[in-house]
C-alpha positions in Angstrom: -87.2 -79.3 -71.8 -84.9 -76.2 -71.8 -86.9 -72.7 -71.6 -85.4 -70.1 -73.9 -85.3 -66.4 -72.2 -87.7 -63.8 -73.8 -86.0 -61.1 -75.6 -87.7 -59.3 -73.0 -85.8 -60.4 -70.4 -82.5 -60.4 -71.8 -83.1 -57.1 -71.8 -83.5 -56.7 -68.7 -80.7 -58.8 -67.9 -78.3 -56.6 -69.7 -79.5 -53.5 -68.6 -79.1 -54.3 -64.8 -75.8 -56.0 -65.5 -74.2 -52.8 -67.3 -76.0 -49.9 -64.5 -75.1 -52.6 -61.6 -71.4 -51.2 -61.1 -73.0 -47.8 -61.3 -75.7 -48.0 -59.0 -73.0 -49.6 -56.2 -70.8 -47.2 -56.9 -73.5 -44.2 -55.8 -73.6 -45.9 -52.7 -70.0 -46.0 -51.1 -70.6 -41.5 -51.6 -68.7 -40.1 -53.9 -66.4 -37.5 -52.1 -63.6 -35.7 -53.5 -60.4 -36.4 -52.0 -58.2 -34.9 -49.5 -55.6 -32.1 -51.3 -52.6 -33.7 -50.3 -50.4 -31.0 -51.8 -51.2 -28.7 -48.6 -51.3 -29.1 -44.7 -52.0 -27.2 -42.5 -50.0 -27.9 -38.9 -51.3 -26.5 -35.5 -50.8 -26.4 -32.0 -53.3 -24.2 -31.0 -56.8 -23.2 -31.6 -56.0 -19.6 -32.8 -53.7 -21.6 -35.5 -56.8 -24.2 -36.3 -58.9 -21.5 -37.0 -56.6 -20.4 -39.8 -57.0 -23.7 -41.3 -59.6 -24.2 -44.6 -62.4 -26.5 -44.4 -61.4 -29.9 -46.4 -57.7 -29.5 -46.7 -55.3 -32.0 -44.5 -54.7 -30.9 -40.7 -51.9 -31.9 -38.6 -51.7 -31.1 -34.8 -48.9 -31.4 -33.7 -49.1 -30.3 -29.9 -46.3 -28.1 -28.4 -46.1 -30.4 -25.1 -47.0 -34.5 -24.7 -48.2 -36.3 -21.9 -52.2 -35.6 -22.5 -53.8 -38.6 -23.7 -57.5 -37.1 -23.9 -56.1 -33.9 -26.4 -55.4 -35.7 -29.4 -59.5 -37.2 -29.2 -60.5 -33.2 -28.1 -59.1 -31.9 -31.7 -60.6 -34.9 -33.3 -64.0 -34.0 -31.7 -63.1 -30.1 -32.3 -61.6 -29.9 -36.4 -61.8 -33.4 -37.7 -64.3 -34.4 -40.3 -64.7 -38.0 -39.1 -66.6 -39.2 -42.3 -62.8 -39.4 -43.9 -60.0 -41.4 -42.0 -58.2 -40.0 -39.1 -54.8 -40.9 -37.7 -53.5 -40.6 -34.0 -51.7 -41.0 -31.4 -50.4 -39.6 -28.3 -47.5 -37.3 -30.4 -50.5 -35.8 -32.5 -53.2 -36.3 -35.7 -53.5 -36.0 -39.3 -57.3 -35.8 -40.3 -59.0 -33.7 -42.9 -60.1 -30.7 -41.7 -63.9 -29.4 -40.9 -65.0 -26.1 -39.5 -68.3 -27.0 -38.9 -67.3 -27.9 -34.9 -65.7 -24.3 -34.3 -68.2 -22.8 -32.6 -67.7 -25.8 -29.4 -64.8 -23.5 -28.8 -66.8 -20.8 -27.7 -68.8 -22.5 -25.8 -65.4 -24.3 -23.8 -64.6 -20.9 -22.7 
């Protein structure tokens, strides 16, 4: 004997099926983008702190060689809840200003 659902529960059924996409998509955060019509390129940390909070950074170091400085200005002005590129010639991260004030405690 088949059972027949309640009107009840198809209901229900089609409720959760049209909020489910909603509900998942409140999980993944919903964050605006990265402005990709600006960057802002530095070398130094008089230049970073000219950059705005959000917008895409590029340091692009004067000298290579240093492996650890590309992972410092990651640490230092990369928001590292959006992706980040590097490598040894530099990175290209979305900038944050909310680390600044390590650099007055480096010096």
């Amino acid at each position: 004997m088949t059972r027949i659902a309640s009107p009840v529960w198809r209901r229900v059924t089609l409720s959760l099926a049209l909020l489910a996409p909603l509900l998942l998509s409140a999980c993944g955060g919903a964050q605006a983008g990265t402005d990709q019509s600006r960057m802002c390129v530095f070398s130094t940390d008089a230049q970073a702190k000219k950059c705005k909070s959000g917008e895409l950074a590029f340091f692009s170091p004067d000298g290579w060689g240093n492996e650890q400085l590309p992972l410092i200005v990651i640490a230092t002005y990369c928001d590292t809840n959006r992706p980040v590129q590097f490598n040894k010639a530099g990175v290209v991260c979305t900038f944050t200003d909310k680390r600044l004030w390590l650099l007055k405690e480096a010096k």
